[in-house]
Structure formats: structure tokens, C-alpha cells
N, CA, C and O atoms as CSV, one atom per row, in Angstrom:
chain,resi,resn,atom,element,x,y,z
A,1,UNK,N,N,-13.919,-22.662,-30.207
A,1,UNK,CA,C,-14.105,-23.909,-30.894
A,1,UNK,C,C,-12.753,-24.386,-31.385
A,1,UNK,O,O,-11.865,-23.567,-31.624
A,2,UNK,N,N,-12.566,-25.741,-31.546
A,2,UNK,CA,C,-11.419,-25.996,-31.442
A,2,UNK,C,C,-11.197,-26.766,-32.945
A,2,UNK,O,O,-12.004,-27.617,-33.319
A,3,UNK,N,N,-10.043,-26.385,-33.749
A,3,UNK,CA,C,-10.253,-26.017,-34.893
A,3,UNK,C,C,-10.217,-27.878,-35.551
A,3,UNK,O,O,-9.543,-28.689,-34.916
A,4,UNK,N,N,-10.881,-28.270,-36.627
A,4,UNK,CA,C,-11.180,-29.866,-36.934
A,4,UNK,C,C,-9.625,-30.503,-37.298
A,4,UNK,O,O,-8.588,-29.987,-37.713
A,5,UNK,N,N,-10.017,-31.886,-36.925
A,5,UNK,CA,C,-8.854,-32.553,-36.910
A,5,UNK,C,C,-8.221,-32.499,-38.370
A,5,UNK,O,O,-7.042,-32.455,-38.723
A,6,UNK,N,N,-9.798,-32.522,-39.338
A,6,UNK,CA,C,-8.889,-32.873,-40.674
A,6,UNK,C,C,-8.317,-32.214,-41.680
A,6,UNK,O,O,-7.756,-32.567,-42.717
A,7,UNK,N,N,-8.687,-30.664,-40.925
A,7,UNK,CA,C,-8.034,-29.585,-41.493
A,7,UNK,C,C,-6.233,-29.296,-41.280
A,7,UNK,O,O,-5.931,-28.770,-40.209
A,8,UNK,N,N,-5.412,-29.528,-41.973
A,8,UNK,CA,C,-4.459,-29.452,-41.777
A,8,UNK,C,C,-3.451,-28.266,-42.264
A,8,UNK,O,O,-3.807,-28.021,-43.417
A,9,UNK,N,N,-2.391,-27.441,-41.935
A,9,UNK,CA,C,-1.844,-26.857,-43.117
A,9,UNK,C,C,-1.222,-27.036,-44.165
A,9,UNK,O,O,-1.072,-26.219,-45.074
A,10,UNK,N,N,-0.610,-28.695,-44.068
A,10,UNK,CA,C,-0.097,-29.034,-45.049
A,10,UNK,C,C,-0.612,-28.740,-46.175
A,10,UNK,O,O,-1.704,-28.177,-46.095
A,11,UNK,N,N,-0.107,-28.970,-47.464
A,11,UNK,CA,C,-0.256,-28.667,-48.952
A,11,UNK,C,C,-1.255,-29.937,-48.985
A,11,UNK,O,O,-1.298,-30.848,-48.158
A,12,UNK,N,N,-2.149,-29.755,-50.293
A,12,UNK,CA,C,-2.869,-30.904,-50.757
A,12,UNK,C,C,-1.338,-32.344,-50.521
A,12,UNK,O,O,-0.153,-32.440,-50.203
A,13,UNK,N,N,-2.444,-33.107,-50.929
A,13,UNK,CA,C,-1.325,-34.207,-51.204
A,13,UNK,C,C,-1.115,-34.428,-52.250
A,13,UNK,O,O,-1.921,-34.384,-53.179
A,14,UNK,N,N,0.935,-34.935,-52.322
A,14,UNK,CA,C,1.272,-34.694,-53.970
A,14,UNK,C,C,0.487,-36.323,-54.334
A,14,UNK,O,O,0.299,-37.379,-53.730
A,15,UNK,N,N,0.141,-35.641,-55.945
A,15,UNK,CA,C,-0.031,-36.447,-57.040
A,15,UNK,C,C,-1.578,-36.118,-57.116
A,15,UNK,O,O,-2.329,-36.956,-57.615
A,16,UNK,N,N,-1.869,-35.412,-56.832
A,16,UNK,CA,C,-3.599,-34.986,-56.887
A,16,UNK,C,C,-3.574,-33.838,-57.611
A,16,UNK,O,O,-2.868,-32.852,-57.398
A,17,UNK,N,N,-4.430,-34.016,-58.539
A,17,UNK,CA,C,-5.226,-33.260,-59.518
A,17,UNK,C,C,-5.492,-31.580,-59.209
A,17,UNK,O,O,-5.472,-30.869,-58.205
A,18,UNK,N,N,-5.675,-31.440,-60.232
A,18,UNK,CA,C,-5.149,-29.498,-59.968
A,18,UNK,C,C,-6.972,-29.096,-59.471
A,18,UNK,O,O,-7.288,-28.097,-58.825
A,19,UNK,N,N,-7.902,-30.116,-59.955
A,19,UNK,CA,C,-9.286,-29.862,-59.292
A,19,UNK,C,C,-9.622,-30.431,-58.293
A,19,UNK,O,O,-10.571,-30.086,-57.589
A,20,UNK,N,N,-8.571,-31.798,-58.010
A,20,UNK,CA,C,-8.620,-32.098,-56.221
A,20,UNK,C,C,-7.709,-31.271,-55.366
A,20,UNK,O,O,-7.748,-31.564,-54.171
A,21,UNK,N,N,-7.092,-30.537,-55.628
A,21,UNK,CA,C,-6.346,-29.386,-54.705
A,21,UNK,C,C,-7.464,-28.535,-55.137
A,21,UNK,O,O,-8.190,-28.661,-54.151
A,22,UNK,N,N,-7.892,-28.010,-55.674
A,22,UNK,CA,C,-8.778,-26.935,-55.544
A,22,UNK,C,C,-9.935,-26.820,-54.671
A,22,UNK,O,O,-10.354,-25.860,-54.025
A,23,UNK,N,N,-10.519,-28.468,-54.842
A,23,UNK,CA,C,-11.770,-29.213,-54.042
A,23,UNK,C,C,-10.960,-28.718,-52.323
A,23,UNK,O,O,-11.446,-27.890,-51.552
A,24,UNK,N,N,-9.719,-29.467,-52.105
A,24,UNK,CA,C,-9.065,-29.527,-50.723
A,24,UNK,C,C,-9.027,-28.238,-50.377
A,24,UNK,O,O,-9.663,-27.877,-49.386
A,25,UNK,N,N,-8.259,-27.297,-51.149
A,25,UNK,CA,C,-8.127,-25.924,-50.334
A,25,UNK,C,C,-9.698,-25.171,-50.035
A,25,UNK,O,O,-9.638,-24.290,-49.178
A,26,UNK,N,N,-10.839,-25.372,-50.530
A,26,UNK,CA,C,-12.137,-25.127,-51.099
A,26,UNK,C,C,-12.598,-25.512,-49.712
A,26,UNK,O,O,-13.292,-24.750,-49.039
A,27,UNK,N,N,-12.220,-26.657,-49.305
A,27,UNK,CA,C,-13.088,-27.173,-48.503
A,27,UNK,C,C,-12.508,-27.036,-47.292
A,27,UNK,O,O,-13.175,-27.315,-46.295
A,28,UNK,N,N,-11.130,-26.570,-47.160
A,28,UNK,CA,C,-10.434,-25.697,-45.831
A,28,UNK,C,C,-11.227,-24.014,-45.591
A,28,UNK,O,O,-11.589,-23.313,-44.646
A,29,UNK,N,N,-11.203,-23.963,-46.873
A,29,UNK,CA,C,-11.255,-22.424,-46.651
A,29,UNK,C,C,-13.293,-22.442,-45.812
A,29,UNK,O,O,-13.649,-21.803,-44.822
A,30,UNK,N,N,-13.947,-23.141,-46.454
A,30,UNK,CA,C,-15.080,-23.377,-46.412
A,30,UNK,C,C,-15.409,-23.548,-44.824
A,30,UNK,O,O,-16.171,-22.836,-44.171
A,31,UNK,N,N,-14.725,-24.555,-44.406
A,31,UNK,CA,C,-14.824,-25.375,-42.862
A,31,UNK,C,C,-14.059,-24.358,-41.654
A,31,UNK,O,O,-14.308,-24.500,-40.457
A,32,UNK,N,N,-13.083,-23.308,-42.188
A,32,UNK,CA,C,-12.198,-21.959,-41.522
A,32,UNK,C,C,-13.387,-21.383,-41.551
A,32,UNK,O,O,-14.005,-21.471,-40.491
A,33,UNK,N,N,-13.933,-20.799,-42.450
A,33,UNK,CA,C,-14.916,-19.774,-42.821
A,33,UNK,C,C,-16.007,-19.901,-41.794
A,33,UNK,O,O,-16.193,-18.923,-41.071
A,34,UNK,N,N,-16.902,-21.184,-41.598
A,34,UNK,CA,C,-17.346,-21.489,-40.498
A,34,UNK,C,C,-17.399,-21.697,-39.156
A,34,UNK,O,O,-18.427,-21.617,-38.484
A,35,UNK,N,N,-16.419,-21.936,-38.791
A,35,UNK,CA,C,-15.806,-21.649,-37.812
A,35,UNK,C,C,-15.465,-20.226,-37.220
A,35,UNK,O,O,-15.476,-19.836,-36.053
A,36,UNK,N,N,-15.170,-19.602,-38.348
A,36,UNK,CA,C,-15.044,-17.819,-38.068
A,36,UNK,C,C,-16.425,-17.170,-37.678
A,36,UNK,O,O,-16.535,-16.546,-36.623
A,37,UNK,N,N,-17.435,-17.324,-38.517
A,37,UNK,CA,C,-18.597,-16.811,-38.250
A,37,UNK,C,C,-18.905,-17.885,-36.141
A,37,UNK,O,O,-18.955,-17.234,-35.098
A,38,UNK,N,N,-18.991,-18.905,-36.173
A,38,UNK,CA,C,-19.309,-19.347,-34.997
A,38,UNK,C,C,-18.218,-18.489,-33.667
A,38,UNK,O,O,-18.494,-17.967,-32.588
A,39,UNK,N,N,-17.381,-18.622,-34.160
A,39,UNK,CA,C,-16.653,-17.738,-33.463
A,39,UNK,C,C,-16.879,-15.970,-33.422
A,39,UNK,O,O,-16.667,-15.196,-32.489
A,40,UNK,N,N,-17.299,-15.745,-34.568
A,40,UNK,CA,C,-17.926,-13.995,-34.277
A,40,UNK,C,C,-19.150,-14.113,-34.169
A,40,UNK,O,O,-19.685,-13.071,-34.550
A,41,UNK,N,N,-19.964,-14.954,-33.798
A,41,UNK,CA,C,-21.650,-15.118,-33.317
A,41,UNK,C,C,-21.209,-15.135,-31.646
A,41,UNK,O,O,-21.497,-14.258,-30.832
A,42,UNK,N,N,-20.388,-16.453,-31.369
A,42,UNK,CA,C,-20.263,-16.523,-29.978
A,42,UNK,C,C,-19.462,-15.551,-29.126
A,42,UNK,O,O,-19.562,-15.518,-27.899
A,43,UNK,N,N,-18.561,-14.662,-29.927
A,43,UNK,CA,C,-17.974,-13.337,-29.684
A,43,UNK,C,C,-18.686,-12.357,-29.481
A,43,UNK,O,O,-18.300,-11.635,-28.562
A,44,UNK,N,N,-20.199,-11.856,-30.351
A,44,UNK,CA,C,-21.033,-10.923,-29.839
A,44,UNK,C,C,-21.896,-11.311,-28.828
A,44,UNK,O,O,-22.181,-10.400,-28.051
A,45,UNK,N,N,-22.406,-12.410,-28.600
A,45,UNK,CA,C,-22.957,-12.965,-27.724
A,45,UNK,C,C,-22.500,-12.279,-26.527
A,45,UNK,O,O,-23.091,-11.410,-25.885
A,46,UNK,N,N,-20.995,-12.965,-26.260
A,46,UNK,CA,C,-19.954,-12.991,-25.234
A,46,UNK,C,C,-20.209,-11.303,-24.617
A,46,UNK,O,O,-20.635,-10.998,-23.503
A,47,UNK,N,N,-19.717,-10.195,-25.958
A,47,UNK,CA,C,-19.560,-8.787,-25.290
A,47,UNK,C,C,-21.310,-8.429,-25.561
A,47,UNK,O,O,-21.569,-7.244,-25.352
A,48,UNK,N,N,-22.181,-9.053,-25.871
A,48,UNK,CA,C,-23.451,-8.142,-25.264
A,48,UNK,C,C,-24.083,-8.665,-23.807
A,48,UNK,O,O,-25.084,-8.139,-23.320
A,49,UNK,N,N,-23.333,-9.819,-23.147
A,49,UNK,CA,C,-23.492,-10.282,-22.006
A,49,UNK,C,C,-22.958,-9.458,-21.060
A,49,UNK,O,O,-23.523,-9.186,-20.001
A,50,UNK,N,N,-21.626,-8.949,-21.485
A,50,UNK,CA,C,-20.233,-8.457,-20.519
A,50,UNK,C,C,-20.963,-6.816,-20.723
A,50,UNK,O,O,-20.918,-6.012,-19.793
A,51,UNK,N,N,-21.564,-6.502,-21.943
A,51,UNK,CA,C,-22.485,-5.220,-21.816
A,51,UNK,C,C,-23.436,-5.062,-20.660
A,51,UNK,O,O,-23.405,-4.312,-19.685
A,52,UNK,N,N,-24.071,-5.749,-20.949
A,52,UNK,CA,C,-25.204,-5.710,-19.648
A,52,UNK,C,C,-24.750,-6.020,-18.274
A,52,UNK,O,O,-25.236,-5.431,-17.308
A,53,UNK,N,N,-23.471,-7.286,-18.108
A,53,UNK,CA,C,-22.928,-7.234,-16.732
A,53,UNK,C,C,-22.310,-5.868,-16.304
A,53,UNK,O,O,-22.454,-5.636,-15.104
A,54,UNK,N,N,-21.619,-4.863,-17.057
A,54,UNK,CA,C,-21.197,-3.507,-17.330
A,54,UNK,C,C,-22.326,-2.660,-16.186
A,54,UNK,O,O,-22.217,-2.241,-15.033
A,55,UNK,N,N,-23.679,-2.693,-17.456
A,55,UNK,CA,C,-24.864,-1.501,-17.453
A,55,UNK,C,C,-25.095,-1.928,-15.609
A,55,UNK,O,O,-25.274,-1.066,-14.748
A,56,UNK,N,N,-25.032,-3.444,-15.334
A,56,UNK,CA,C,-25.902,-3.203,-13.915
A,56,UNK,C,C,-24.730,-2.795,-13.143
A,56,UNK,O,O,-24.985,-1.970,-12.265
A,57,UNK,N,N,-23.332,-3.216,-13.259
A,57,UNK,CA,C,-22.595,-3.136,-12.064
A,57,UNK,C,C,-22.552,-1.486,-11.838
A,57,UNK,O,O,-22.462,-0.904,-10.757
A,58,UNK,N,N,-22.657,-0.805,-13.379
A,58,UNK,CA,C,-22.607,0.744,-13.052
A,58,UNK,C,C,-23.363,0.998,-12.582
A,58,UNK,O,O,-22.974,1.784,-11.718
A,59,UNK,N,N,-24.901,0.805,-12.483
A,59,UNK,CA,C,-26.273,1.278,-11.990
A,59,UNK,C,C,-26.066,1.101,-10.454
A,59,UNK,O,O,-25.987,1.977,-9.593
A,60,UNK,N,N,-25.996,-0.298,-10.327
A,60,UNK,CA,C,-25.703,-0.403,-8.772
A,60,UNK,C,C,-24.453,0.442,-8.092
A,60,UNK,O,O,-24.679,0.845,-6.951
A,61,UNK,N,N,-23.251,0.734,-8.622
A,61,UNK,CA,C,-22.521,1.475,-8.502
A,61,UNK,C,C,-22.851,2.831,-7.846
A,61,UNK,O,O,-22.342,3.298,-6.827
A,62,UNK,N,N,-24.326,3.666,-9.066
A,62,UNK,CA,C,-24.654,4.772,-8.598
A,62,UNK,C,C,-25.370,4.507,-7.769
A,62,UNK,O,O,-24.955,5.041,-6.741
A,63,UNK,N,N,-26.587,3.764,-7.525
A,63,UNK,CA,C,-27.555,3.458,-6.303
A,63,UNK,C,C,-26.471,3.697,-4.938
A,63,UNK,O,O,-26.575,4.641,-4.155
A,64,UNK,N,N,-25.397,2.586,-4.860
A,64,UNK,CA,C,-24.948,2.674,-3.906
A,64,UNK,C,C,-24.051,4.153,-3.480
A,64,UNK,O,O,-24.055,4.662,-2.359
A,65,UNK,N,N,-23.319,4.657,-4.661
A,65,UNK,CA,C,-22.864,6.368,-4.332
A,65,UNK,C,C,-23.925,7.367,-4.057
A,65,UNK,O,O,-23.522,8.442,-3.614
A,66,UNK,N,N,-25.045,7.242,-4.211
A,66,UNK,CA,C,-25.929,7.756,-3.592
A,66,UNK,C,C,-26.135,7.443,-2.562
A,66,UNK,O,O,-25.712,8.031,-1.567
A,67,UNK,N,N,-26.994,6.210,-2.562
A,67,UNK,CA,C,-26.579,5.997,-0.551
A,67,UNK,C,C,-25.800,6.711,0.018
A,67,UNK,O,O,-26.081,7.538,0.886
A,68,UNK,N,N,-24.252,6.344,-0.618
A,68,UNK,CA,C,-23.473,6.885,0.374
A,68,UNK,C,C,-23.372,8.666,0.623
A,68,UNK,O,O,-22.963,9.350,1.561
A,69,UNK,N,N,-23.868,8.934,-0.506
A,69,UNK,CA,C,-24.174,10.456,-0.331
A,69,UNK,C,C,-24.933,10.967,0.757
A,69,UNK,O,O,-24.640,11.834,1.580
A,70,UNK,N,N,-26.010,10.248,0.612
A,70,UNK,CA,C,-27.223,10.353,1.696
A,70,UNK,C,C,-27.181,10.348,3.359
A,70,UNK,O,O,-27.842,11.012,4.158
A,71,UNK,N,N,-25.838,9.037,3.640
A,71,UNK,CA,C,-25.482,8.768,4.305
A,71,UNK,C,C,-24.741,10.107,4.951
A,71,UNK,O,O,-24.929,10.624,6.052
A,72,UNK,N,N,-23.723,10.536,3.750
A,72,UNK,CA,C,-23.185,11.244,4.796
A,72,UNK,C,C,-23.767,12.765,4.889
A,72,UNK,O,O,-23.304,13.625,5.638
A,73,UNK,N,N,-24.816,12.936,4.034
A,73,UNK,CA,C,-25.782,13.990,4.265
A,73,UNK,C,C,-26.073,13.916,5.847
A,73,UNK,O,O,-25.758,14.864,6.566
A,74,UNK,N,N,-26.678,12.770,6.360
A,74,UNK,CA,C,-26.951,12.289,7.695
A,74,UNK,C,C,-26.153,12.468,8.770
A,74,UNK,O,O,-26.414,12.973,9.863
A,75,UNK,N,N,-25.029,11.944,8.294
A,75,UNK,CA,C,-24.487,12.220,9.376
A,75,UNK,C,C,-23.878,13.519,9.701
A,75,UNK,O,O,-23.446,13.534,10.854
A,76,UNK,N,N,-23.650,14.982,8.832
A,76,UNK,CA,C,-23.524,15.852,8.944
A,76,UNK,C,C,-24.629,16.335,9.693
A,76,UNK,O,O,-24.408,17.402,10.265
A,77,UNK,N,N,-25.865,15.799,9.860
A,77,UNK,CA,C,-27.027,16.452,10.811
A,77,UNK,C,C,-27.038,15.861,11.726
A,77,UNK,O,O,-27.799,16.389,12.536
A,78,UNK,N,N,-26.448,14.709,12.217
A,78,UNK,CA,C,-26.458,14.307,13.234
A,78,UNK,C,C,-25.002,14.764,14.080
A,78,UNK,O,O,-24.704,14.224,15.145
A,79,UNK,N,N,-24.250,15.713,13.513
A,79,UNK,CA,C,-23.127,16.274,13.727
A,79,UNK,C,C,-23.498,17.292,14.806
A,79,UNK,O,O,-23.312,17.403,16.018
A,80,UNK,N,N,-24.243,18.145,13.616
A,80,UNK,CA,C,-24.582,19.502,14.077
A,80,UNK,C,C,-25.547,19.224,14.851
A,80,UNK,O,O,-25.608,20.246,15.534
A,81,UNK,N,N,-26.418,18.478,15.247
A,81,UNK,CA,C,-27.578,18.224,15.858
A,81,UNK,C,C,-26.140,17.842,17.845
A,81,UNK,O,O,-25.798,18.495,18.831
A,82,UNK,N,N,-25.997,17.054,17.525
A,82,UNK,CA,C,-25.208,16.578,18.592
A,82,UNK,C,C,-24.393,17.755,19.045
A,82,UNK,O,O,-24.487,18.015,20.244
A,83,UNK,N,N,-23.584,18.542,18.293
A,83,UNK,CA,C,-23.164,19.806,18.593
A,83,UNK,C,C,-23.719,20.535,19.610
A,83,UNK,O,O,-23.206,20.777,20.703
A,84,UNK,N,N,-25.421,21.074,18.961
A,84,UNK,CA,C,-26.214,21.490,19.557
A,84,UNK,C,C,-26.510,21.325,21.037
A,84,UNK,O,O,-26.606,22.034,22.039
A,85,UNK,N,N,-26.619,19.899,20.652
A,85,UNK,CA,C,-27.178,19.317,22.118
A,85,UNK,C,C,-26.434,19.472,23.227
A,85,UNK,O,O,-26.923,19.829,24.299
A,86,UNK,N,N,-24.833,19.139,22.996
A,86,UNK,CA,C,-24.158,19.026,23.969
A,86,UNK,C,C,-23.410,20.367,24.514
A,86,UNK,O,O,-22.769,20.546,25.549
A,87,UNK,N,N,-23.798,21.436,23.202
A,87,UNK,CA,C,-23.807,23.332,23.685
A,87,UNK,C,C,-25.162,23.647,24.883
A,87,UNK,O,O,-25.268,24.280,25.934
A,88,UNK,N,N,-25.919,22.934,24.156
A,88,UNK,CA,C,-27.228,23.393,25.099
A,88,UNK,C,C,-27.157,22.797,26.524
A,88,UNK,O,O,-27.597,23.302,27.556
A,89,UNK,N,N,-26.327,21.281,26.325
A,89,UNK,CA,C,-26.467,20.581,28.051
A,89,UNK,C,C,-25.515,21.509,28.723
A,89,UNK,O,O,-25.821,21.883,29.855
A,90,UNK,N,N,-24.309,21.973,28.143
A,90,UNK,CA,C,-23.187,22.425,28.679
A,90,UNK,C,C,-23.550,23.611,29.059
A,90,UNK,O,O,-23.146,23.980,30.161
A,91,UNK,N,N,-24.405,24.527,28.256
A,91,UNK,CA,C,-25.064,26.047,28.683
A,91,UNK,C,C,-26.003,25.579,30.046
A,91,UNK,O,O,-25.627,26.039,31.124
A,92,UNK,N,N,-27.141,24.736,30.041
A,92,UNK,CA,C,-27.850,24.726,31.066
A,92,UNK,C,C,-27.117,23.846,32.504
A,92,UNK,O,O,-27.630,23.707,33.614
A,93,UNK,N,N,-26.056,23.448,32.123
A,93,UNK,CA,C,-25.496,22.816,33.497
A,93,UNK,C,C,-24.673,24.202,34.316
A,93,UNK,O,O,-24.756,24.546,35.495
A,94,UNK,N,N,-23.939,24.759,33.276
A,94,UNK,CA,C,-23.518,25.822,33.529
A,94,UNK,C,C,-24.403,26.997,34.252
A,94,UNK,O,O,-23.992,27.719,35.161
A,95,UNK,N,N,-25.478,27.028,33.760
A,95,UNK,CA,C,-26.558,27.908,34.579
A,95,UNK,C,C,-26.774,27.199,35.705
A,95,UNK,O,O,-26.852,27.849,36.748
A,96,UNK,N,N,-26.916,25.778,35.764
A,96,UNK,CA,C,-27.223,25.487,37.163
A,96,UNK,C,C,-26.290,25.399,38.129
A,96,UNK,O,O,-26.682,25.264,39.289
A,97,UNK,N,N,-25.254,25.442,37.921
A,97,UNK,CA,C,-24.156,25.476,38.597
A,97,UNK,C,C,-23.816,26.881,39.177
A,97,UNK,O,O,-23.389,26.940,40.330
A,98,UNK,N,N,-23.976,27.970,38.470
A,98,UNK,CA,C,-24.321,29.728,39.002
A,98,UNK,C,C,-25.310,29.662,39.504
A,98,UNK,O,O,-25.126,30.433,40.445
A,99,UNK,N,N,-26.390,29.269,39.614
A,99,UNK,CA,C,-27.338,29.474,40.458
A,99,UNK,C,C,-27.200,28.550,41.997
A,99,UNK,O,O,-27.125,29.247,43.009
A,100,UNK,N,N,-27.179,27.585,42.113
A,100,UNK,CA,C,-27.383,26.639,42.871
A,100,UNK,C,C,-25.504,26.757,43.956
A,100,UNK,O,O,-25.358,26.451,45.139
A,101,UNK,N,N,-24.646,27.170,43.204
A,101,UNK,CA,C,-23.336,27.257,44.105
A,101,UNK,C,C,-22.939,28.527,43.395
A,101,UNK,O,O,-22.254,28.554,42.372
A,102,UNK,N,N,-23.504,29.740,44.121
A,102,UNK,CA,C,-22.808,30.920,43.449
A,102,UNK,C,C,-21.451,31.099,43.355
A,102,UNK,O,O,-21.012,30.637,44.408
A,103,UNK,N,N,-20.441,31.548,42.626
A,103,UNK,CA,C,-19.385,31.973,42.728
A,103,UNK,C,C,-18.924,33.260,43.866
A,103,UNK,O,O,-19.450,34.354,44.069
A,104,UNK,N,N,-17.577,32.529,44.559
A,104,UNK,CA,C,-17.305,33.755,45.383
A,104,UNK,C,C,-16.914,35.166,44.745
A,104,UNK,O,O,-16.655,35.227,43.543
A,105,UNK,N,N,-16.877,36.244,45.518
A,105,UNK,CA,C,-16.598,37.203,44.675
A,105,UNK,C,C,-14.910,37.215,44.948
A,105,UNK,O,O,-14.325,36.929,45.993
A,106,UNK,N,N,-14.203,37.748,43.340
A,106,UNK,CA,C,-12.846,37.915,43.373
A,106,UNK,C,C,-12.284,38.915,44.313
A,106,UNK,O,O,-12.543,40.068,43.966
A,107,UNK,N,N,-11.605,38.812,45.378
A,107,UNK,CA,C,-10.718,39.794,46.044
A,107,UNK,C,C,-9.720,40.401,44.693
A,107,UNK,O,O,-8.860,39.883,43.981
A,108,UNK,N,N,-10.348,41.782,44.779
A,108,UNK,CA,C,-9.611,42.707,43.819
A,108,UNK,C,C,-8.678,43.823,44.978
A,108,UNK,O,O,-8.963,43.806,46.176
A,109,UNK,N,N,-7.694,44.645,44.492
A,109,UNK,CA,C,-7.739,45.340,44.928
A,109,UNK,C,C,-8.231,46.633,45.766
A,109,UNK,O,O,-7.949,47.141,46.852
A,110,UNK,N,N,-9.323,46.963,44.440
A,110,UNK,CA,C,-10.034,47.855,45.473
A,110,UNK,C,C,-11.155,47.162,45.866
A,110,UNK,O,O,-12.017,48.019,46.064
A,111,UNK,N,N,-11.655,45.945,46.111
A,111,UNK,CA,C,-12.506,45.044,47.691
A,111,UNK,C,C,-11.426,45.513,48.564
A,111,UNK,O,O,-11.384,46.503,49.295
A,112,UNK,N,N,-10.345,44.364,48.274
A,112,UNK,CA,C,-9.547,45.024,49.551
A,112,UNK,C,C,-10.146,46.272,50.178
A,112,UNK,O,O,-11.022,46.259,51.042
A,113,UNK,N,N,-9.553,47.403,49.625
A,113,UNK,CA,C,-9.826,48.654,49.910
A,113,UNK,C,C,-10.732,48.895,50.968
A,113,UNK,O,O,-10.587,49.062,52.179
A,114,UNK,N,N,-12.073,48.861,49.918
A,114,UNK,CA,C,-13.353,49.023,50.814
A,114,UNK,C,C,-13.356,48.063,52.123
A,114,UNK,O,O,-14.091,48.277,53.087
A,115,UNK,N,N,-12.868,47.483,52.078
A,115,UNK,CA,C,-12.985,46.540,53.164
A,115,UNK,C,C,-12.210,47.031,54.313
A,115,UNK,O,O,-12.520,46.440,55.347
A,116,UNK,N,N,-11.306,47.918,54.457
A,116,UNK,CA,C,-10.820,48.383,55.154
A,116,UNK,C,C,-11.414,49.644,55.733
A,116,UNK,O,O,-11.449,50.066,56.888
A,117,UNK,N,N,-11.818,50.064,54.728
A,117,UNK,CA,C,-12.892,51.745,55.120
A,117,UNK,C,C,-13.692,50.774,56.393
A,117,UNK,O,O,-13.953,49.649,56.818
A,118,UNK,N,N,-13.866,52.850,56.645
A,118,UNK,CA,C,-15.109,52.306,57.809
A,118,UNK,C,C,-16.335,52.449,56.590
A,118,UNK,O,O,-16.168,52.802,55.423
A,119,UNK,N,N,-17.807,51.991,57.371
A,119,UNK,CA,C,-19.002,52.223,56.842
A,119,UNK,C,C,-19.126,53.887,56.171
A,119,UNK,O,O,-19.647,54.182,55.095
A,120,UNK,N,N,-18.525,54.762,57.095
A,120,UNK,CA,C,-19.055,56.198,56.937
A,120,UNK,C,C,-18.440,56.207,55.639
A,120,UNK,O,O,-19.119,56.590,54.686
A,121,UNK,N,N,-16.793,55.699,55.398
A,121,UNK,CA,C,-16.025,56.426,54.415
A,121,UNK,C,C,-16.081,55.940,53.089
A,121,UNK,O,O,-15.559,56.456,52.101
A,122,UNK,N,N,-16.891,54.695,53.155
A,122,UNK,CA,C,-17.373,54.157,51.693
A,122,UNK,C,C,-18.676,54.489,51.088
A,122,UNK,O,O,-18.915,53.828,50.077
A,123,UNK,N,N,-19.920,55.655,51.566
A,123,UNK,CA,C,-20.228,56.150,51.248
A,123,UNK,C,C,-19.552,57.550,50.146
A,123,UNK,O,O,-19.625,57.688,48.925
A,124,UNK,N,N,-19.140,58.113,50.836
A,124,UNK,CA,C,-18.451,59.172,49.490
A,124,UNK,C,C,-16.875,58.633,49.010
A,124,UNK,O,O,-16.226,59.168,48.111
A,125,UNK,N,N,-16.526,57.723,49.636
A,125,UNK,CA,C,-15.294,57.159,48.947
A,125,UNK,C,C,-14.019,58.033,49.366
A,125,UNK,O,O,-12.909,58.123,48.843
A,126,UNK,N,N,-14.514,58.580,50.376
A,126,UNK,CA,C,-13.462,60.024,50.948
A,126,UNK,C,C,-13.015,59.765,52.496
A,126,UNK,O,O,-13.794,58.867,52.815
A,127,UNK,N,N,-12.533,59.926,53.180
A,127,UNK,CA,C,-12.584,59.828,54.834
A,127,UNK,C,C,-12.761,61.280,54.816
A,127,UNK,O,O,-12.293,62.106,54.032
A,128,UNK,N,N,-13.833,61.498,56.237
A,128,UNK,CA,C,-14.034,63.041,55.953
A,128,UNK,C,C,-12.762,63.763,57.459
A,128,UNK,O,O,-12.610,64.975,57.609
């Protein structure tokens, strides 16, 4: 509020009576005074508004950090879930792939070997 025009700080005006300066300052202090209270009415007003804009933005605040909790609860199972899945496709492609195109066997040394024996001498592993 914007403070009245006819309030001034000047001193009473000279040549006025010691009970018309009293009346003048009386009636500053009076018309300040009012103004103060309108101003601390519209001041609590003000912070029990900015209270409650406060209470929801925090509430919604937590609603939404929950969500996001939730969220990433989710997606940690859709982690491990996908994990899963793509262990399990990778295990069963892998089986089908040993079955359906067997692997050759590794030439080791001793294949070699045997492979050179006759039939008789890879029975006891001896040439007789």
C-alpha cells in the first residue's frame, strides 16, 4: 500500500499550537499505524498462500520421486528379464547349432597318431 499523500515527514507547521502538533503527529502516527496492520494482514495472507504453494509443490515432488522410484524398480526387471532372455536365446541357438552342424573333431596329436596305426595296433595301443 502506498503510503497517503498527506502524510508527510515534515514537522507540524510553524505557528500551530502545541495541541495542533499533537492532533498532527496523532494523526500520522494513527494513519502509519494502519497501514502497518494492512500491511501485516496482507503479509500473512501472502506467506500462508506461499505455505500451501510450498505443501503441494513438496507433495507432488514426492508423488513424482516415487514414480521415479518405481520406474526404475522396472526397469531393473526388465534388465534382468531381457538378460535372461537373450542367455536363454543364445543357449538354445547354440544347442541348435551342435546338433544340426556338428563340430569337426580337433586334429590332436595323438588323432594323428591313431590314424596312422593299423586297425590291429589301436586296439592295445602297442604294434605287436
Amino acid at each position: 500500500m502506498a503510503p497517503s499523500d498527506d502524510l508527510s515527514s515534515s514537522p507540524a507547521p510553524k505557528g500551530a499550537s502545541l495541541q495542533e502538533e499533537l492532533a498532527y503527529y496523532k494523526a500520522q502516527y494513527e494513519q502509519l499505524e494502519a497501514e502497518l496492520q494492512d500491511f501485516q494482514a496482507s503479509s500473512r495472507e501472502l506467506e500462508a498462500e506461499l505455505e500451501k504453494d510450498i505443501e503441494t509443490a513438496e507433495k507432488r515432488e514426492r508423488e513424482l520421486q516415487e514414480k521415479v522410484d518405481s520406474l526404475g524398480f522396472e526397469v531393473d526387471e526388465w534388465k534382468v528379464s531381457n538378460d535372461y532372455k537373450l542367455f536363454s536365446s543364445s543357449l538354445n541357438l547354440s544347442r541348435r547349432q551342435s546338433t544340426s552342424n556338428p563340430k569337426p573333431k580337433q586334429t590332436t596329436p595323438k588323432t594323428l597318431y591313431k590314424k596312422r596305426l593299423r586297425p590291429s595296433e589301436t586296439r592295445t595301443g602297442h604294434s605287436n
